[in-house]
Every structure is written in structure tokens, then in C-alpha cells.
C-alpha positions as CSV (number, residue, x, y, z in Angstrom):
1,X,5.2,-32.6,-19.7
2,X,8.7,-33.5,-18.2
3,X,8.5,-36.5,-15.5
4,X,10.9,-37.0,-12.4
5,X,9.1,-34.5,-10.1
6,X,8.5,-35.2,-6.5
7,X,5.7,-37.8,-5.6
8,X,3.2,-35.4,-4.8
9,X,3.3,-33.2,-8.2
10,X,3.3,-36.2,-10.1
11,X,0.1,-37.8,-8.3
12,X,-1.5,-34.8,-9.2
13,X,0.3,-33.9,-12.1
14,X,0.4,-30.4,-11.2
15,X,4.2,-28.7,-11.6
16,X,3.2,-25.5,-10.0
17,X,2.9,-27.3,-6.4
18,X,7.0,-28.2,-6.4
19,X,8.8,-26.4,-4.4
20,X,11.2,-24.1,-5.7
21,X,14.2,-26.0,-4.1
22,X,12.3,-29.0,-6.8
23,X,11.8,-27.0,-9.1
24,X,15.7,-26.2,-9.2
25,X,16.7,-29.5,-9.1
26,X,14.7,-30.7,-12.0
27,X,15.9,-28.1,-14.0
28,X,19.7,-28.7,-13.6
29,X,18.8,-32.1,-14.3
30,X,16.9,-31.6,-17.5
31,X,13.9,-33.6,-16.1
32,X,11.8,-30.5,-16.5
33,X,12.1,-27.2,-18.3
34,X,11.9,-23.6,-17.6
35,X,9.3,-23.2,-20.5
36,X,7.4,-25.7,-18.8
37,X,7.8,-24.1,-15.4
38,X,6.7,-20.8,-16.2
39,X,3.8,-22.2,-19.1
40,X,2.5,-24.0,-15.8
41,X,2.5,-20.8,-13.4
42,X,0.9,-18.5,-16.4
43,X,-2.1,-21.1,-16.7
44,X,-2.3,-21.5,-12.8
45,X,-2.6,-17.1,-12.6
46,X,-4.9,-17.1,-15.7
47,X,-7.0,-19.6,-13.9
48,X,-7.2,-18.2,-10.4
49,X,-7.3,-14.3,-11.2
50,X,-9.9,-14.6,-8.7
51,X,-7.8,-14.4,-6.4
52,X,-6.1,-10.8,-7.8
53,X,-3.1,-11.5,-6.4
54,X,-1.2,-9.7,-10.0
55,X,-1.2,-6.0,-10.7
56,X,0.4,-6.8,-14.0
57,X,1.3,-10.2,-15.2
58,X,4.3,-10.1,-18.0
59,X,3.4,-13.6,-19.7
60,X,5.2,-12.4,-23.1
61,X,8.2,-11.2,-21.4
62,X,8.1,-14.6,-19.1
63,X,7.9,-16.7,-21.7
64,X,10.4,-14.5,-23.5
65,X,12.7,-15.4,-20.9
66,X,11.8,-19.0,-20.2
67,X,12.7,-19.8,-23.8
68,X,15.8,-18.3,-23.7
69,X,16.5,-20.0,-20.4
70,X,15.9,-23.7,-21.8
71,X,18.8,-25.6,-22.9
72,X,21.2,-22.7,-22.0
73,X,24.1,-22.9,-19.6
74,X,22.8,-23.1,-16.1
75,X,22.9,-18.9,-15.1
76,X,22.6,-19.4,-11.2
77,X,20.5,-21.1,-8.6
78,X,17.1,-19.7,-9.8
79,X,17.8,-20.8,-13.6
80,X,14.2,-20.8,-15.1
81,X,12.3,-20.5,-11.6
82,X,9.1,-18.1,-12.0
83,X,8.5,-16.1,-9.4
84,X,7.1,-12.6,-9.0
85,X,7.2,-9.3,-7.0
86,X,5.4,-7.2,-5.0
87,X,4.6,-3.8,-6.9
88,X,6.4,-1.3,-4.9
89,X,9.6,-3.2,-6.7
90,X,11.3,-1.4,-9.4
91,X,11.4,-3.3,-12.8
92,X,13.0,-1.7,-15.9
93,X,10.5,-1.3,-18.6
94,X,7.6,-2.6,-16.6
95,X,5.5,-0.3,-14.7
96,X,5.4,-0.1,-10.7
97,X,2.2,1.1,-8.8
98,X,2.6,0.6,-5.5
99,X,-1.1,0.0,-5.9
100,X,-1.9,3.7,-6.2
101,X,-3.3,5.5,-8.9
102,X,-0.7,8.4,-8.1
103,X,1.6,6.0,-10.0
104,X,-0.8,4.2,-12.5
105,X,1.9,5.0,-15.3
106,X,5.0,4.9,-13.5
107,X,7.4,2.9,-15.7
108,X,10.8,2.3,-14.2
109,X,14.2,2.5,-16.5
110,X,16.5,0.4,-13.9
111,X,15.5,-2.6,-11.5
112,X,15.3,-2.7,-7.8
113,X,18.8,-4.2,-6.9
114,X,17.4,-7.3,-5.0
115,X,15.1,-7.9,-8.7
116,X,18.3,-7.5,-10.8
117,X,19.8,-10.1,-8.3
118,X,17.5,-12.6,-9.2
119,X,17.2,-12.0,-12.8
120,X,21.1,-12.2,-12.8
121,X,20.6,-16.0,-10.9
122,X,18.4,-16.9,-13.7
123,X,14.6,-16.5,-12.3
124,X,12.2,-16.1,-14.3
125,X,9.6,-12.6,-13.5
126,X,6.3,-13.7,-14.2
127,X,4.7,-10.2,-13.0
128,X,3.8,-7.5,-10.2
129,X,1.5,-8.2,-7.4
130,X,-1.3,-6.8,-5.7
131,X,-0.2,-5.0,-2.5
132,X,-2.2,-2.4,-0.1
133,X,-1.5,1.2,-1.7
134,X,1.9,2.2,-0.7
135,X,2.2,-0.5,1.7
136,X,0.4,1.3,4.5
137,X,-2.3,-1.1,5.6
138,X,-2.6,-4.5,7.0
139,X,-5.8,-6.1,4.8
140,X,-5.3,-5.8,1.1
141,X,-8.2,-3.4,1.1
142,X,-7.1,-0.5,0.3
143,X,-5.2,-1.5,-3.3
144,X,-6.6,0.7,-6.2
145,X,-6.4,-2.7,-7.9
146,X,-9.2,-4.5,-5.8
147,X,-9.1,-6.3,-3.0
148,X,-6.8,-9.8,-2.8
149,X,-8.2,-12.6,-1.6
150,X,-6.9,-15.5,1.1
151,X,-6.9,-18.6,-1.0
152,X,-7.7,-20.6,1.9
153,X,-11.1,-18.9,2.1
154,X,-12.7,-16.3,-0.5
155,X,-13.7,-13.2,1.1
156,X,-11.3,-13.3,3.7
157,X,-8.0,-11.2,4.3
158,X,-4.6,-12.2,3.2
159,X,-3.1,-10.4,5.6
160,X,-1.1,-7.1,4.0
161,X,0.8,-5.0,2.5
162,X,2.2,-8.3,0.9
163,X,-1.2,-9.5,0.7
164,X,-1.0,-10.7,-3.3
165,X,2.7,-12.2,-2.4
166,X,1.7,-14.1,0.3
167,X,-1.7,-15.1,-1.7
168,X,0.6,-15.9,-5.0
169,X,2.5,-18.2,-3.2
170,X,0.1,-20.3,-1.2
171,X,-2.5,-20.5,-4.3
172,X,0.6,-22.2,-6.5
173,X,0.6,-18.7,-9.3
174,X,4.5,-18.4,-8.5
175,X,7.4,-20.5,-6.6
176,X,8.7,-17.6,-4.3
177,X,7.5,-14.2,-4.4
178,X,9.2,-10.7,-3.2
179,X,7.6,-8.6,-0.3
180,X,8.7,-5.9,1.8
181,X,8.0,-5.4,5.8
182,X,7.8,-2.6,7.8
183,X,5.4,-3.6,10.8
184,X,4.8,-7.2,9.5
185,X,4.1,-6.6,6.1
186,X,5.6,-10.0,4.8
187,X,4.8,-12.2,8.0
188,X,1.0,-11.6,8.6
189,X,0.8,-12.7,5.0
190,X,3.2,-15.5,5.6
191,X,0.7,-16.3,8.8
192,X,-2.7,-15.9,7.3
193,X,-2.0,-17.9,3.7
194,X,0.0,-20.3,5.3
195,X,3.5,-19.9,3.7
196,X,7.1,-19.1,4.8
197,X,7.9,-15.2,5.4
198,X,11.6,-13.8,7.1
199,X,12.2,-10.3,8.0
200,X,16.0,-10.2,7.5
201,X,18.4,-8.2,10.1
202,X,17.2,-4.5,8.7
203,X,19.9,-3.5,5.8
204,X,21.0,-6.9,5.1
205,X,18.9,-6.9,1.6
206,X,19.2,-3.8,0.0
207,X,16.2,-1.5,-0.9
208,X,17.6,0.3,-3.8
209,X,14.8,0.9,-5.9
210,X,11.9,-0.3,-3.6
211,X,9.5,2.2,-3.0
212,X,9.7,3.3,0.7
213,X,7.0,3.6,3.4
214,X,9.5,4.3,5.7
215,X,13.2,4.2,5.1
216,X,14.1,3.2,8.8
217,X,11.9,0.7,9.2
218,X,11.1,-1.0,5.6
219,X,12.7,-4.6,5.2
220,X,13.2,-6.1,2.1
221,X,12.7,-10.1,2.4
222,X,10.8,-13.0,0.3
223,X,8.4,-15.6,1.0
224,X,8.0,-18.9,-0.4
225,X,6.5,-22.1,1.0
226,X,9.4,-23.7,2.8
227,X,12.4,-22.7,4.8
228,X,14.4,-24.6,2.2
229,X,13.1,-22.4,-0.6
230,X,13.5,-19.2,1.6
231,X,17.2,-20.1,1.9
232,X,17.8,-20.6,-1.8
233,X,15.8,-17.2,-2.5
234,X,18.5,-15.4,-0.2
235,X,21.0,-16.5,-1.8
236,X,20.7,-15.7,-5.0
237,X,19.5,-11.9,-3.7
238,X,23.5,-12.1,-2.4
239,X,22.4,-13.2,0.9
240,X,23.7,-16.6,1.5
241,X,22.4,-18.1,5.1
242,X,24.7,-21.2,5.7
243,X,23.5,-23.7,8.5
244,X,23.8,-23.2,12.4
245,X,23.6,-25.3,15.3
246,X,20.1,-25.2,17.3
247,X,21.5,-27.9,20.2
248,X,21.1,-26.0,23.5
249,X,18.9,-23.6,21.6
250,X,17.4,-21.3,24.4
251,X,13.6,-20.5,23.5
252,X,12.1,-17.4,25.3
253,X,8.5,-17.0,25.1
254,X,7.3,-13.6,26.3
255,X,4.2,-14.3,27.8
256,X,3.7,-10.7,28.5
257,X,1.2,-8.8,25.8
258,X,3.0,-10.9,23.0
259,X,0.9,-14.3,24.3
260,X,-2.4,-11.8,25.8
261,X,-5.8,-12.4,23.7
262,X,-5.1,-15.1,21.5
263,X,-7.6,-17.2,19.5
264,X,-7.7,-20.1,21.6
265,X,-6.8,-22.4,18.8
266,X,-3.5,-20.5,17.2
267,X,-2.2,-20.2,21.6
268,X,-2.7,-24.1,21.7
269,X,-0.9,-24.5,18.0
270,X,2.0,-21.8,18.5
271,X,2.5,-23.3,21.8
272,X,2.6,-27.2,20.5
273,X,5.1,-25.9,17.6
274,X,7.4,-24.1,20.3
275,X,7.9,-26.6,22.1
276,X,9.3,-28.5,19.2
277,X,12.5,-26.6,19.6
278,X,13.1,-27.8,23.3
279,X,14.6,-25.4,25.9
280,X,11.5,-23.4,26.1
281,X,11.2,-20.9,28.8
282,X,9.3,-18.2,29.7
283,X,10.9,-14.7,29.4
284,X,10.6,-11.3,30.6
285,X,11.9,-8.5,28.0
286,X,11.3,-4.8,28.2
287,X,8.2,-3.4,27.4
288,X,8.2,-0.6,24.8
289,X,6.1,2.3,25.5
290,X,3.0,2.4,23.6
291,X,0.9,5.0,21.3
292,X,-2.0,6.5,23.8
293,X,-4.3,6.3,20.9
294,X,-3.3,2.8,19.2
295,X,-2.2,0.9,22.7
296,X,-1.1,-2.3,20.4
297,X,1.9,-0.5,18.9
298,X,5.1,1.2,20.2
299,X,4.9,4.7,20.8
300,X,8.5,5.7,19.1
301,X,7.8,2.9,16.1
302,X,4.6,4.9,15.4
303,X,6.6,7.9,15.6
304,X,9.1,6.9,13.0
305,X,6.2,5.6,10.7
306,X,4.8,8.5,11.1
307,X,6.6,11.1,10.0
308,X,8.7,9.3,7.3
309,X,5.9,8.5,5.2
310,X,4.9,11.9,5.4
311,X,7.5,13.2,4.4
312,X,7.7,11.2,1.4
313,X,4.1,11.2,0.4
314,X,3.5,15.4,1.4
315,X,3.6,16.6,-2.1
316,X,1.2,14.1,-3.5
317,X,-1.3,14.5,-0.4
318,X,-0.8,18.2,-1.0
319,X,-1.4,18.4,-5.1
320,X,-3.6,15.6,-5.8
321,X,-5.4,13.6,-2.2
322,X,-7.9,12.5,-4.1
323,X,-5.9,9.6,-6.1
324,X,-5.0,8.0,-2.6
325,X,-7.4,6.0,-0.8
326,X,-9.3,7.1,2.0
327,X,-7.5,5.1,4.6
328,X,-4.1,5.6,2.9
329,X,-4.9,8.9,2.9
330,X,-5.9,9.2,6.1
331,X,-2.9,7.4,7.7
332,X,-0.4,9.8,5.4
333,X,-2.1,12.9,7.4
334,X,-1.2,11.3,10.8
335,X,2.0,12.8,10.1
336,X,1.3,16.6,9.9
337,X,2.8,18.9,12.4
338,X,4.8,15.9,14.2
339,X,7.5,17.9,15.9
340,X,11.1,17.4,14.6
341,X,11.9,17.1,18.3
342,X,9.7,14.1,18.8
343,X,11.4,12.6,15.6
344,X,14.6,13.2,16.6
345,X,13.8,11.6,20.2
346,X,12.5,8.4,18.5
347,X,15.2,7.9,15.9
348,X,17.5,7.9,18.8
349,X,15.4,5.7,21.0
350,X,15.3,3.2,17.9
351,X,18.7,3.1,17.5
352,X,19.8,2.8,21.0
353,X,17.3,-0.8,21.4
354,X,19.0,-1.9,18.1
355,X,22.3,-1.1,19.3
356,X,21.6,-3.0,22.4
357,X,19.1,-5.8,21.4
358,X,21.1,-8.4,22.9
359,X,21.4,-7.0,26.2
360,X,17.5,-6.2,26.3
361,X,16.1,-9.5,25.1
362,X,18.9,-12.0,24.3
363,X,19.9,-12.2,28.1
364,X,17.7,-15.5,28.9
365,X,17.1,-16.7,25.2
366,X,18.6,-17.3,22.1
367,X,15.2,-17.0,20.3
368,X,12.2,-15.5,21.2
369,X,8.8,-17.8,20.0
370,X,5.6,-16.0,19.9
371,X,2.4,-16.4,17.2
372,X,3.3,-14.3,14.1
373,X,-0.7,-12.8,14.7
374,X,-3.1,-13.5,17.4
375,X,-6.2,-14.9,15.2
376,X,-6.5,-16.3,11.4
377,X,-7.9,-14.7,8.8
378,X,-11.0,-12.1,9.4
379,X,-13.4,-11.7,6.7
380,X,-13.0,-8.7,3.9
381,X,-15.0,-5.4,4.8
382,X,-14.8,-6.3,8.6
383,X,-13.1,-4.1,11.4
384,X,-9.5,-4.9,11.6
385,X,-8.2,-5.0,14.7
386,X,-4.3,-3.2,14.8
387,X,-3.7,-6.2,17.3
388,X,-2.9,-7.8,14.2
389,X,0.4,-6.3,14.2
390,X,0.9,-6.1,17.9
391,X,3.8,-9.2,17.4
392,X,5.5,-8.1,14.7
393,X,5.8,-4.0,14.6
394,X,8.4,-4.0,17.2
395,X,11.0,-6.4,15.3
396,X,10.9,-3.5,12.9
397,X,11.5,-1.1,15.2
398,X,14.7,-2.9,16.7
399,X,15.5,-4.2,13.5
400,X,15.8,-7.8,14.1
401,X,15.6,-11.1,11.8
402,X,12.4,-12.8,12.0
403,X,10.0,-15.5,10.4
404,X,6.3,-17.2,10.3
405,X,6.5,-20.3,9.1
406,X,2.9,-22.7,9.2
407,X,2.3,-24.3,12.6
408,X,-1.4,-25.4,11.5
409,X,-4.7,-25.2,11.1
410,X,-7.8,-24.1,13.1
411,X,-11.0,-26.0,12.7
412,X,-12.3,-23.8,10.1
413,X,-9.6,-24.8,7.8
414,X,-7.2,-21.4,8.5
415,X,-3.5,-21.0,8.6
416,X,-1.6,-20.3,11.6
417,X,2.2,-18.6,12.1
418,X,4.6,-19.1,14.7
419,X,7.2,-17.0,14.9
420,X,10.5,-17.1,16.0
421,X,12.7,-13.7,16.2
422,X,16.8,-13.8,16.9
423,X,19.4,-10.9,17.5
424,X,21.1,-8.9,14.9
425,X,22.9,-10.5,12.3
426,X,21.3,-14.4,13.7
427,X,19.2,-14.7,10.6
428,X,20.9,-18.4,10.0
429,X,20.0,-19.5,13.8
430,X,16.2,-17.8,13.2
431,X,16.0,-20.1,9.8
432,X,17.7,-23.3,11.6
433,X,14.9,-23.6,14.1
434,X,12.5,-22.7,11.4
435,X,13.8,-25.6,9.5
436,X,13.6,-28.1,13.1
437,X,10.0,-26.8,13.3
438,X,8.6,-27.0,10.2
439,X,10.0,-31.0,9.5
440,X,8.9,-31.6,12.7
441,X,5.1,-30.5,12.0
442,X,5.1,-31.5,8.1
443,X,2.6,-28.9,7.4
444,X,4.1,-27.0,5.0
445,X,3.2,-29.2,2.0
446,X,-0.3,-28.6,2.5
447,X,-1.9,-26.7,-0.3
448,X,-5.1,-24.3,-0.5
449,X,-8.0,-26.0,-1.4
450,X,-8.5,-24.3,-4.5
């Protein structure tokens, strides 16, 4: 094996714990492979499939690929990186689930635009991973693929839908992985496994070719294990977020319902990583109206939800409910009989906030800090709590950047996510202070004790 990899990987002699920024490097400067990259990340999935974070792994084609990619002309700034994607992502010639049997033999012909991107900047797919069915769940439970499981702790939740992302990452099986956000789908992940997840501005990644759960509110972004890495991934998707200035950063922490009922620990860790930025204040922003029957999430978000992924999903529900599981199922149904008036009403109200997110929250803050979830991970088979995505469904709704990035640990060993959200179109600013925070804390290079 190639030398000339940072001082950690070395000690341990493990390349799949570089980063992918490392990773990149080495390769350019011929100190490591991609066939040695991606042989390294096929022996780490093969030996932790455990964790069934892959729906399908394509080793032959990786390899395939890696070989070609060794010695060649550098392709872009992912030449010979393995990574992999969540499996509502369209890949040519290799199927995509979405987790459901409804689509157990679903074989693409053309590539999701953002996965052609990186192919085209030289990364290396390694395979599809284990996602909630349809992305409509919060746990990883309800995959008809098995349950995925938080590497910091079997038997407890990843977080979901991006649940095998955010577990591939953090467990070392891939250098940056794909996953797609529509109420927090890619940061509670991010929070509870301990890597880096952004939500870009909505429609600044394109989701050509990504399965929808709901086309107003679904986000395309990745997640990887620093903000360095996140920035590179960005790029070569055709998203290049160049630096910003964070002096005189203005900090708003909402201590209304977004700091209520917090584990004690993550409230004492978000807070401590907040105030890393400097210029904290407490903020007042508009309170959403909320769903009668599920109080933790905006009434006109849940709305949207709603109705969209009815209205993709009606035929299947209709011809065949049985292949869907029970909770999918049950949350499809949700949106039977909602009144086109209603719809109509909340697509406008959505619009309007996002049309006038400065105004409404930007006024005393240039960021807003908040956890990314309230509590670590819960244990498999428990009762989720929709709290969970309390923090993060209404940055979807307004359509605004935002990231978890690792502010620590509780006593038992667990991740915990801060996050920071920005206006429209201020994904560099969000990253920038992501960056401040995470060098400040030096906990991302902490690895699951696997």
C-alpha cells in the first residue's frame, strides 16, 4: 500500500479514514491510487455489512472504474474518489429502489444529473445505499432492505431517510456519500452519526433523475465528514462555494421552540459550539403555524408534504398497497381528499416566506444557530418522537441553505449536530462558519468505534 497519507491513516494504516480532500491530494500526487482507494472501501463495506448501510454494492463496476482511473490523466477533482449514493438516485444500468419493493427491479437507462456530475469529475461509484422507503420516514425502519444501523452504537437509529449515507460515511465504507432532504433527511443523519450534512438553497443542485417525495420541498445535497470535503463534493456536482468573510458575523439563536426540550447535554454542546462564532444573540423570528395533530411541524409544510407525495405515489397505493410498508403506506394515505384549495393556499404561503426570508428572519442575524435535533440517537424499534424534525422541516419549507456539522459527544459516547441556517443563496457564509466551528472544536476526525 501507497505511503504519504496523513498522520492519522498512517498510524493506523487504514486509507479509508482520509478525508476525501486527502484522499484527492494523494491521488494527484501519485502517493496513493484509485485502485487502492476503492480496494480499501470494498473490504471496509464487505467487513461492516453489519451495518446495511448498501442496497447494492457495484464492486466489479468500481473496480472497473478504479483501474481505468489509475495512471490516467487527472479527470476532475474527485479523480478515483469512491463514494456512493443514496438509492432514490438514478444510475444507468444499475437498479434504483428507493428502498421499496414497488421498484425492486427498477433499472435506470440515464443517471441522475448530480451522479453524472460526479462520474464526469472522476469519482468512483462504489454502490446504492440503504434509505427509508421512498424517503418518507425519519429512522431507517421502514427500508424493505432492513433496518441501518448507527455505527456509533448497534441497535440504534441513524437518523433517516439518508440513514445508510449518513451511516456509510461515519463507519469509513465511502469518502462522501449523496443524500436528499426534504424535512431533514440529510442533517438528522449528519447529527446522529456524527458527519457533515448541508441542505443547499432549494434548486441550487438539480434533482433530475432523483426520485421525488415531494418536488417543492426535496433538496439534493451530500454529506461527508468535513466541511472541506463538503466543499469539494459541491463542486464537482457544478456547485462551486468559494470563501466568505464571517468577521462581524451576526449569530441569532431562536430560543423560542427551536431551543425548547433539549437533552440537557446536546443544549450545553450546541450552545458551547455557538458561541464559537462570536456575535451570538438571541432572536425572535416568526412562528409558523403548526399541524393540530403533529404540533412539532408547520401546518402549510405538512400541507405541501402531503399532498405531493400523494399525488406521486396514488397509483401504486391504489394497484398494489401491499408492497409499501405499513408506515410508508400509512403516511402516503395522509394525503387523500386534501382539498386543492388548501394546496393552493400553502404553495402560496411557501412561496411568499421564501420570497421574503430575509425580511422575516435575517433582520437581527446573519445566521441562525440552533441543534440540528434535540436528543442523540434512540434505540431501533422505539417510539420516535416527530420532535426529531422540529429544527429542520421548516428550512425546507422556506427553502434555505443549512448544515449539521459534529459539535460533540454525550456521555454515552453519541454524536451531536449544531446547526447553522443562512438566507437564500448564503450557502458560502453557512459553510464559512461551519468551517470556524468545526476547527475550533476538532471533533470531526473522530471515528466510530467500530
Amino acid at each position: 500500500m501507497a505511503g504519504g497519507f496523513s498522520a492519522v491513516a498512517a498510524v493506523r494504516g487504514e486509507l479509508h479514514w482520509l478525508s476525501m480532500a486527502e484522499a484527492a491530494r494523494m491521488v494527484r500526487a501519485r502517493k496513493v491510487s484509485p485502485l487502492e482507494l476503492t480496494e480499501a472501501a470494498l473490504k471496509r463495506v464487505e467487513q461492516h455489512r453489519g451495518l446495511n448501510a448498501f442496497i447494492t454494492v457495484m464492486a466489479e463496476e468500481a473496480l472497473r472504474t478504479a483501474r481505468e482511473l489509475t495512471g490516467a490523466r487527472v479527470r476532475g477533482p474527485l479523480h478515483g474518489i469512491p463514494i456512493a449514493v443514496k438509492d432514490l438516485y438514478d444510475t444507468a444500468g444499475v437498479r434504483t429502489t428507493a428502498a421499496s419493493a414497488h421498484f425492486a427491479e427498477r433499472v435506470p437507462t440515464v443517471d441522475a444529473e448530480v451522479v453524472a456530475r460526479l462520474k464526469a469529475a472522476g469519482a468512483v461509484l462504489l454502490g446504492k445505499l440503504n434509505m427509508d422507503e421512498f424517503a418518507y420516514n425519519f429512522t431507517s425502519e421502514t427500508s424493505a432492505y432492513g433496518v441501518a444501523h448507527n455505527p456509533w452504537k448497534h441497535g440504534f437509529t441513524p437518523g433517516g431517510s439518508s440513514g445508510g449515507s449518513g451511516v456509510a460515511v461515519a463507519a469509513g465504507l465511502c469518502y462522501g456519500a449523496l443524500g436528499s432532504d426534504t424535512g431533514g433527511s440529510i442533517r438528522l443523519p449528519a447529527a446522529l452519526c456524527g458527519v457533515v450534512g448541508f441542505k443547499p438553497t432549494y434548486g441550487a443542485l438539480p434533482a433530475r433523475g432523483v426520485l421525488p417525495l415531494s418536488w417543492s420541498l426535496d433538496h439534493v445535497g451530500p454529506m461527508c465528514r468535513t466541511v472541506e470535503d463538503t466543499r469539494l463534493m459541491l463542486g464537482a456536482m457544478g456547485m462551486p462555494v468559494g470563501a466568505a468573510s464571517v468577521k462581524g458575523l451576526r449569530v441569532g439563536v431562536p430560543r423560542a421552540l427551536y431551543w425548547e426540550k433539549l437533552h440537557p447535554e446536546v443544549a450545553a454542546l450546541v450552545e458551547k459550539a455557538a458561541g464559537v462564532l462570536g456575535g451570538v444573540r438571541e432572536v425572535t423570528i416568526p412562528a409558523l403555524r403548526m399541524m393540530e395533530q403533529i404540533p412539532v411541524l408547520p401546518a402549510d409544510y405538512g400541507t405541501v408534504i402531503t399532498v405531493e407525495a400523494f399525488a406521486y405515489h396514488e397509483e401504486r397505493a391504489a394497484k398494489a398497497p401491499e408492497k409499501f410498508h405499513k408506515g410508508t403506506l400509512t403516511s402516503i394515505r395522509n394525503g387523500v381528499g386534501a382539498p386543492a384549495p388548501a394546496y393552493a393556499r400553502a404553495v402560496r404561503a411557501m412561496l411568499e416566506a421564501r420570497e421574503q426570508n430575509r425580511a422575516l428572519l435575517f433582520r437581527d442575524a446573519d445566521l441562525l444557530a440552533m441543534p440540528a435535533a434535540p436528543g442523540p440517537a434512540f434505540a431501533l424499534g422505539s417510539t420516535a418522537d416527530l420532535i426529531y424534525l422540529r429544527n429542520l422541516a421548516p428550512w425546507n419549507f422556506y427553502g434555505l441553505p443549512a448544515v449539521s456539522l459534529p459539535c460533540g459527544f454525550t456521555g454515552d459516547g453519541l454524536p451531536v449536530g449544531l446547526q447553522l441556517v443562512g438566507p437564500a443563496g448564503a450557502d458560502a457564509v453557512v459553510l464559512a462558519a461551519a468551517e470556524v466551528v468545526e476547527k475550533a472544536l476538532g471533533v470531526s476526525g473522530r471515528h466510530a468505534p467500530l
